[in-house]
ZAFIKOL-646812 format. One record per residue (C-alpha): residue number from 0; x, y, z. Coordinates in steps of 0.2 Angstrom, whole numbers, plus 5000, padded with zeros to 4 digits. Layout:
N
NODE   seq     c1     c2     c3
NODE   NUM      X      Y      Z
...
END
This chain:
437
NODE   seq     c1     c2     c3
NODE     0   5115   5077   5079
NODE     1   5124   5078   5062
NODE     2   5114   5086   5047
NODE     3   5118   5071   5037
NODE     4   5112   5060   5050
NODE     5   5092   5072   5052
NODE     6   5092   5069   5032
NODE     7   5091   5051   5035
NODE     8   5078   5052   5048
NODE     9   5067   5064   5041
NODE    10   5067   5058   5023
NODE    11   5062   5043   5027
NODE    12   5050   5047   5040
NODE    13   5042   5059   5025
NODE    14   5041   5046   5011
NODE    15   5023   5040   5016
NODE    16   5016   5054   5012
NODE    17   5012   5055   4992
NODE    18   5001   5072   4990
NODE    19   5017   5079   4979
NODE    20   5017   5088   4961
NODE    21   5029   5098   4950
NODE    22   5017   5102   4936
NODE    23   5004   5117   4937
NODE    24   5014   5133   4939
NODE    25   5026   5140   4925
NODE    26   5028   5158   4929
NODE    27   5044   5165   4936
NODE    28   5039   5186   4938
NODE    29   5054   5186   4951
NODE    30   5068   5197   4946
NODE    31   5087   5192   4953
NODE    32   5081   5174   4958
NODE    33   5088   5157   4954
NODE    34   5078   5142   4952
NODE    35   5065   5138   4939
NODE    36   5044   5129   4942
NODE    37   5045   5125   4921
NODE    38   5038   5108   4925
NODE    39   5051   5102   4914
NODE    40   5065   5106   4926
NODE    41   5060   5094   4938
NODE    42   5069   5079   4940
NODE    43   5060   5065   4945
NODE    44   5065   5051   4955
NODE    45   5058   5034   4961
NODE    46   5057   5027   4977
NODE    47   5060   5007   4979
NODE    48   5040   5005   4982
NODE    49   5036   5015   4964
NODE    50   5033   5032   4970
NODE    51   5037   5046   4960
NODE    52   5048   5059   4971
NODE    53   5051   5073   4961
NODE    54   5057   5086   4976
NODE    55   5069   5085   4990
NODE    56   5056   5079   5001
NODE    57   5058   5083   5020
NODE    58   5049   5083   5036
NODE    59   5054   5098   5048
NODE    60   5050   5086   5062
NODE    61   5044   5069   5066
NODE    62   5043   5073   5084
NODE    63   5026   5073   5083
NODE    64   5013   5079   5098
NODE    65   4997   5068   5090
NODE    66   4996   5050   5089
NODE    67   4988   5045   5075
NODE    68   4987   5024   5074
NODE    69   4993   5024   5056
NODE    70   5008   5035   5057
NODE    71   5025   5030   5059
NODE    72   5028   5048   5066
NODE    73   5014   5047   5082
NODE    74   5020   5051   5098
NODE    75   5019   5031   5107
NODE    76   5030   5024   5093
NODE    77   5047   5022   5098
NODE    78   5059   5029   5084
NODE    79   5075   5041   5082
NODE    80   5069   5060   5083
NODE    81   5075   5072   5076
NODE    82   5071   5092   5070
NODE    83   5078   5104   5057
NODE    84   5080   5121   5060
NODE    85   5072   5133   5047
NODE    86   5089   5138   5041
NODE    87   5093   5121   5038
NODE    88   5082   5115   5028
NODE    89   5085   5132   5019
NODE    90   5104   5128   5016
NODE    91   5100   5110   5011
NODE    92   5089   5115   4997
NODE    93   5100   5129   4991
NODE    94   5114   5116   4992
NODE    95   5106   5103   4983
NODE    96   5099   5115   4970
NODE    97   5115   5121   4965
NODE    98   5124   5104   4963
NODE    99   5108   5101   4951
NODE   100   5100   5086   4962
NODE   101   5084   5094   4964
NODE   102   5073   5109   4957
NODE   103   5062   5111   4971
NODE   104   5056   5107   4990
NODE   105   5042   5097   4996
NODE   106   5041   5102   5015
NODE   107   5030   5094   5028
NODE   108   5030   5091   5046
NODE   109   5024   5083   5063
NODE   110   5014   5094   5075
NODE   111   5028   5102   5087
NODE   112   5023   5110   5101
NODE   113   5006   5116   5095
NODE   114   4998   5119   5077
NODE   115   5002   5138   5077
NODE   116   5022   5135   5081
NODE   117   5023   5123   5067
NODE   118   5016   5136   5054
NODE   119   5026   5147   5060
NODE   120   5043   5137   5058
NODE   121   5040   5133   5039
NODE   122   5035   5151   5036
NODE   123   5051   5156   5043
NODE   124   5058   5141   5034
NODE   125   5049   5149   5016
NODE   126   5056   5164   5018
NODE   127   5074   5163   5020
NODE   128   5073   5154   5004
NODE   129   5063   5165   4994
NODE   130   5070   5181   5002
NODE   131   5085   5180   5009
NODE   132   5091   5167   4996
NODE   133   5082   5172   4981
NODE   134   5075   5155   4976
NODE   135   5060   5155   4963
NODE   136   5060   5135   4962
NODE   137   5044   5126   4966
NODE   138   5039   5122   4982
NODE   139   5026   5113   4990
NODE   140   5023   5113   5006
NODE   141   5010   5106   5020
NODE   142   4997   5117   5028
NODE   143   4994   5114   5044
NODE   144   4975   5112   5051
NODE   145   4970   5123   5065
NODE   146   4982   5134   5062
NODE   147   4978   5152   5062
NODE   148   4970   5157   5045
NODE   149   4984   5173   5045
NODE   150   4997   5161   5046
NODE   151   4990   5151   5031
NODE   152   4988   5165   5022
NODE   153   5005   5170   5023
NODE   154   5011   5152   5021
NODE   155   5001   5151   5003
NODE   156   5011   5169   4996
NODE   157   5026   5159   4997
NODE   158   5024   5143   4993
NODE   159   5019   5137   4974
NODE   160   5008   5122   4981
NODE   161   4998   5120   4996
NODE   162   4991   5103   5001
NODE   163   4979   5097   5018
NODE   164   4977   5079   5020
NODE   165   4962   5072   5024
NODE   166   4972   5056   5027
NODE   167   4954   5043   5028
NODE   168   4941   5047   5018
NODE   169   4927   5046   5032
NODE   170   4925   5056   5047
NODE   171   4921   5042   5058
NODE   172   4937   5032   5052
NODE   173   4947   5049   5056
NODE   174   4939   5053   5074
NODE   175   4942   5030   5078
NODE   176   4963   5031   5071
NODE   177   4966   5050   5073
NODE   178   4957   5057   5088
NODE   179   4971   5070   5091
NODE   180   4964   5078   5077
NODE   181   4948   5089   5071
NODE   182   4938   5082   5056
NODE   183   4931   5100   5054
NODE   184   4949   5107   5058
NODE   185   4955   5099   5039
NODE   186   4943   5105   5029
NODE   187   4943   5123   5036
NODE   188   4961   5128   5026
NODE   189   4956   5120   5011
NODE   190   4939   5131   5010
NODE   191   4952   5146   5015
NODE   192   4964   5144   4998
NODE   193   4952   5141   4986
NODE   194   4942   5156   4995
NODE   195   4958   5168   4993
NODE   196   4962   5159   4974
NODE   197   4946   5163   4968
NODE   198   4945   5180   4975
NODE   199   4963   5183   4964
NODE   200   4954   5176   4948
NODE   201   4938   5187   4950
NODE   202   4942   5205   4958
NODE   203   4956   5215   4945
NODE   204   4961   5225   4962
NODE   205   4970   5210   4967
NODE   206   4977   5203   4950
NODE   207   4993   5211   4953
NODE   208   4997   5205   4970
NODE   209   5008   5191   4975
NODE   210   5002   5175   4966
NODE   211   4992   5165   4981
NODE   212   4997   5146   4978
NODE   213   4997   5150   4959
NODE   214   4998   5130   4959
NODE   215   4982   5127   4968
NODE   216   4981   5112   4981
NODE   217   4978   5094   4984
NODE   218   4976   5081   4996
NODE   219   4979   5064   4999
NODE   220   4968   5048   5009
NODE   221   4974   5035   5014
NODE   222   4967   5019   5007
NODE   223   4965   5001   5012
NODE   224   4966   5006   5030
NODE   225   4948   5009   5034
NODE   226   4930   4999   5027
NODE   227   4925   5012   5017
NODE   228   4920   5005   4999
NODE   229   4928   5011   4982
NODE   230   4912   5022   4980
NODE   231   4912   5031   4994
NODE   232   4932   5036   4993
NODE   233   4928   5042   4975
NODE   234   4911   5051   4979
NODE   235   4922   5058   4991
NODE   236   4937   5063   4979
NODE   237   4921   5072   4968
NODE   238   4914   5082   4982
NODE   239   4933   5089   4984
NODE   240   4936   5094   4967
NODE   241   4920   5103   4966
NODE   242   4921   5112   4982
NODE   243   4939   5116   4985
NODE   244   4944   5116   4967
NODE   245   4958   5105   4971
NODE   246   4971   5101   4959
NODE   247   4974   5083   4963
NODE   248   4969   5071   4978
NODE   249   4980   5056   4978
NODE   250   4979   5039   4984
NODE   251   4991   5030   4996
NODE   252   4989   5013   4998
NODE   253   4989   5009   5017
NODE   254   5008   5002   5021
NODE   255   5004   4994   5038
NODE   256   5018   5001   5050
NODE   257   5012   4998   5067
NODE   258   5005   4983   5075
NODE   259   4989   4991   5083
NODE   260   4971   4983   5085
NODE   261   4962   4995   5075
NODE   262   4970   4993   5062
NODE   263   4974   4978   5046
NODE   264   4983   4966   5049
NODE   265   5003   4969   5047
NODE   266   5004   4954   5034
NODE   267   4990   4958   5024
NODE   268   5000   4965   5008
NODE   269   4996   4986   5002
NODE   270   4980   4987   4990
NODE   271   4990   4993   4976
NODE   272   4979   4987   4962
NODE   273   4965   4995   4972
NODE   274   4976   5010   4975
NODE   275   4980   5011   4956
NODE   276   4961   5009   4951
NODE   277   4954   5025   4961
NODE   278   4969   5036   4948
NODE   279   4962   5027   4935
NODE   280   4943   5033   4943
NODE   281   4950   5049   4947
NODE   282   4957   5053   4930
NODE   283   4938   5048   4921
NODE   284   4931   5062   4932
NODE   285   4945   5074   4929
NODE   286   4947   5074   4910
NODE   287   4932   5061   4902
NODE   288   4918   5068   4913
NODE   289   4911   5056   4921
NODE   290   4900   5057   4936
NODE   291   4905   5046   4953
NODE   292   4888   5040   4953
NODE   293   4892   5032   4935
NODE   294   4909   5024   4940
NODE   295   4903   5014   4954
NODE   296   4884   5011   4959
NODE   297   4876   5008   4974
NODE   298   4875   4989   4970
NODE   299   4891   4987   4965
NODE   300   4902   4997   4975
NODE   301   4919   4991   4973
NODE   302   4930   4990   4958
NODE   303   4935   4975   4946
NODE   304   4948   4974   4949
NODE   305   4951   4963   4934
NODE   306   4945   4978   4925
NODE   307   4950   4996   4923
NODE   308   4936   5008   4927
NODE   309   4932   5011   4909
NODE   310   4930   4996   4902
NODE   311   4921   4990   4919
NODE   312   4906   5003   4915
NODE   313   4908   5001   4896
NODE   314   4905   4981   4899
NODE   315   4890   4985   4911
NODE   316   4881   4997   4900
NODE   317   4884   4988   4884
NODE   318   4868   4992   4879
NODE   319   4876   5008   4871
NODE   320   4888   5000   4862
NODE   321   4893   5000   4847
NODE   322   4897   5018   4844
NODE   323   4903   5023   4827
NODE   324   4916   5035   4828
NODE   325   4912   5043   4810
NODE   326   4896   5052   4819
NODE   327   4898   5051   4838
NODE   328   4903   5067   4848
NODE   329   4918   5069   4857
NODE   330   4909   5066   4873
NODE   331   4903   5050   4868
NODE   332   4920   5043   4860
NODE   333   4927   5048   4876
NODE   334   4916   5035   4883
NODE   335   4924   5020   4872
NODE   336   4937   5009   4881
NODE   337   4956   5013   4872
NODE   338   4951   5032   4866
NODE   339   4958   5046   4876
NODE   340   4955   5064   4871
NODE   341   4970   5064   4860
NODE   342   4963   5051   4847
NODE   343   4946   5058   4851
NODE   344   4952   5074   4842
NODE   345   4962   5067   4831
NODE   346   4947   5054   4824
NODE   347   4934   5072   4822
NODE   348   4948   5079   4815
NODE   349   4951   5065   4803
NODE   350   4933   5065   4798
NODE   351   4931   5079   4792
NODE   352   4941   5073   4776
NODE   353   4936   5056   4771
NODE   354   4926   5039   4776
NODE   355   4934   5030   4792
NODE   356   4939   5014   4793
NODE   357   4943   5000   4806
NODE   358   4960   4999   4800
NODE   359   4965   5020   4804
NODE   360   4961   5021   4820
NODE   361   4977   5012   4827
NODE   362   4987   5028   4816
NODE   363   4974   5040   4825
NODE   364   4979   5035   4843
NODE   365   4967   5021   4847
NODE   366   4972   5006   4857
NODE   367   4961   4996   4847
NODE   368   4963   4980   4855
NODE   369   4951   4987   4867
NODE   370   4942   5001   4857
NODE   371   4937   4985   4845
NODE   372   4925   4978   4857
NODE   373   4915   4994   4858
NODE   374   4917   5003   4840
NODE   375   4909   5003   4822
NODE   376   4915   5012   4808
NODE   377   4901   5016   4795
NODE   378   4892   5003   4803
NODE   379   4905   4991   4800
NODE   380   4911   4979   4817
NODE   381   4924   4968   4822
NODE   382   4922   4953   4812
NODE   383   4918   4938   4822
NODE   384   4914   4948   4836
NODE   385   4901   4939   4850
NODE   386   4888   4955   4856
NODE   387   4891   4946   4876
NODE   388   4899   4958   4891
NODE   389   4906   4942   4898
NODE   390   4914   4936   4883
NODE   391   4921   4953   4878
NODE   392   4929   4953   4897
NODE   393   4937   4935   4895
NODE   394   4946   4944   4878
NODE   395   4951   4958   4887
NODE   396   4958   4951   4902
NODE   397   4973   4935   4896
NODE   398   4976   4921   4904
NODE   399   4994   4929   4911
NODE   400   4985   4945   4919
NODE   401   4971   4935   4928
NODE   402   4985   4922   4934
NODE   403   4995   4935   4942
NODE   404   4979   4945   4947
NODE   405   4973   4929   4955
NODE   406   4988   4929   4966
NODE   407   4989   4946   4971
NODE   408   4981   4946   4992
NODE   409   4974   4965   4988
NODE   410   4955   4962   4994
NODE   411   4945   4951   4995
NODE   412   4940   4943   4978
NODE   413   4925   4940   4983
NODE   414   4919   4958   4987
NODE   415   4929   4965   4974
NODE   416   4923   4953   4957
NODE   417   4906   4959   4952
NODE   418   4904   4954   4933
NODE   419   4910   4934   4936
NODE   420   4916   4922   4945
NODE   421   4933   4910   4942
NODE   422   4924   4897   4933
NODE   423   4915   4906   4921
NODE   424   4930   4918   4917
NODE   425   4940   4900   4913
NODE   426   4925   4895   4901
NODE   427   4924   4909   4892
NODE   428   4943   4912   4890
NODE   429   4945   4894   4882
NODE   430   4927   4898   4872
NODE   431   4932   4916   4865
NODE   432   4950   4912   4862
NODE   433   4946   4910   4841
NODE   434   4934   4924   4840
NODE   435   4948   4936   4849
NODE   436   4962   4931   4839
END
């Protein structure tokens, strides 16, 4: 088969799988080598469904020995085959790279043979690009569950980024639509990298070794394809960064591509609002520490989708509002709807030298059409203001985001609206309009 003809193939076969990052590792301690892992040297690229692909991104094979229900790749469905060699792919992204269309290699594959071969393929794959060609750009490549922990180990001394797939978020949905594969098996070389990593960071005997993985590892679940609630997938995400130290675990909407029984419906349309929502959730545990338990409740487990995740908790538990930023802590400013940590600093550090004002935070960073809901300065609020969660969600969401949320076939409405239903969301939108202007 013609190379350019496997690139086709196994491009596209690879584009479902999101669990890709540039950013995290900046060194370059390898003398006579090309290629560069400065997270500004990556080009980046998007796909025609909004993915960012920053990396020449490849599967080795899509001939697959597991048949997984969700994966174009699995073994029953009937689609062109095809298999690089390890050389090949070396070549490519040495080709590639010096023609300045890539800075780095995202590599993944189906299960060929058995889990052992396959390690062993992108090992081999690894190093005739770092050895043999001298390549320091990033790469981030797929460990393989159940594969030997030597080969994992020697996998993570080549590769800047390591990631293992969890694919569902529950055991049960992984053992119903993957039953070739070992629930206990994933876990197992995730515990093994952080294990390795966190031997690096704490005995000095080791500090002068090849860097294992020095850009940690993720994962990625697969969402919208099981019944698990937004709550449990994020409880889930919180368990993994505390115990496997993970970088990032992304979110992939579930993109029905085979017609099976188990699975949705091939017209029902990818929850991307829901998918976007859990990166919201996952980036309020990640940098404004907030717990799982306090994004989503046992009696409301699903998001608003009407609402970020923020503004969702700030409406419930208005009971704490209005904060005045000339006092509060940076841990609670965080908690306000439009401050990140930038402003956060920025308004402590603004403080320091003279009596805020309603009118500065907008200079300091604020996105004060939401922060304005949920702030005082010096005890002074919003004029006009109306201290009701429902009326403050009416101002928040306009008329032409709930039209075109309305529309969207993402969930069910009805399981996913917890605050308010159509009706009163009309009243109070018509009602609030003069004390929101």
């Amino acid at each position: 088969m013609e190379l350019s003809k496997k690139i086709e193939i196994l491009a596209e076969s690879a584009k479902y799988d999101v669990s890709c990052s540039s950013s995290g590792v900046t060194e370059n301690n390898r003398q006579g080598t090309v290629g560069s892992t400065a997270a500004a040297g990556i080009c980046h690229s998007f796909t025609p469904d909004g993915r960012c692909v920053s990396l020449l991104k490849l599967l080795l094979t899509n001939a697959c020995i597991f048949d997984c229900h969700y994966c174009i790749n699995r073994k029953s469905n009937h689609i062109p085959r095809a298999a690089f060699t390890p050389r090949e792919v070396a070549d490519l992204t040495m080709d590639f790279y010096m023609r300045n269309y890539i800075e780095g290699l995202f590599l993944s594959s189906a299960i060929i043979q058995n889990v052992d071969y396959t390690c062993e393929l992108l090992i081999e794959t690894l190093r005739i690009l770092r050895h043999e060609k001298g390549f320091r750009g990033y790469i981030h490549v797929k460990a393989i569950p159940g594969a030997d922990e030597r080969l994992i180990q020697e996998l993570g001394f080549l590769a800047d980024r390591m990631s293992v797939n969890v694919e569902l978020p529950s055991r049960e949905s992984l053992q119903l639509l993957a039953p070739d594969k070992d629930p206990l098996a994933l876990y197992k070389p995730m515990k093994q990298i952080a294990t390795v990593k966190q031997q690096q960071r704490l005995l000095p005997a080791l500090r002068k070794s090849p860097t294992f993985v020095p850009a940690g590892q993720s994962t990625q679940m697969i969402i919208g394809a099981t019944p698990e609630t937004d709550r449990a997938i994020v409880k889930i995400a919180a368990n993994l960064y505390g115990k496997y130290d993970l970088k990032r675990v992304y979110y992939s909407a579930y993109i029905p591509v085979n017609n099976d029984s188990l699975l949705p419906a091939v017209t029902t349309d990818p929850p991307l609002l829901r998918e976007h929502r859990l990166y919201q959730a996952d980036w309020l545990m990640r940098f404004y520490k907030f717990s799982a338990d306090e994004i989503l409740t046992e009696e409301k487990p699903n998001f608003n989708l009407y609402l970020d995740p923020k503004a969702n908790w700030a409406v419930q538990h208005y009971e704490q509002f209005p904060v005045d930023v000339q006092t509060a802590s940076y841990e609670r400013l965080l908690r306000i709807p439009g401050i990140g940590p930038k402003s956060a600093k920025n308004i402590i550090k603004a403080r320091k030298y003279y009596q805020l004002q309603l009118s500065d935070l907008k200079r300091l960073g604020v996105v004060v059409k939401r922060a304005q809901y949920f702030v005082s300065c010096n005890q002074q609020q919003l004029a006009g203001l109306i201290r009701d969660p429902e009326w403050i969600i009416a101002s928040l969401v306009s008329s032409k985001q709930y039209n075109t949320l309305k529309n969207l076939n993402t969930q069910t409405t009805s399981e996913q609206l917890s605050l308010f239903d159509v009706e009163k969301l009309a009243h109070h939108q018509m009602s609030g309009k003069a004390g929101s202007s």
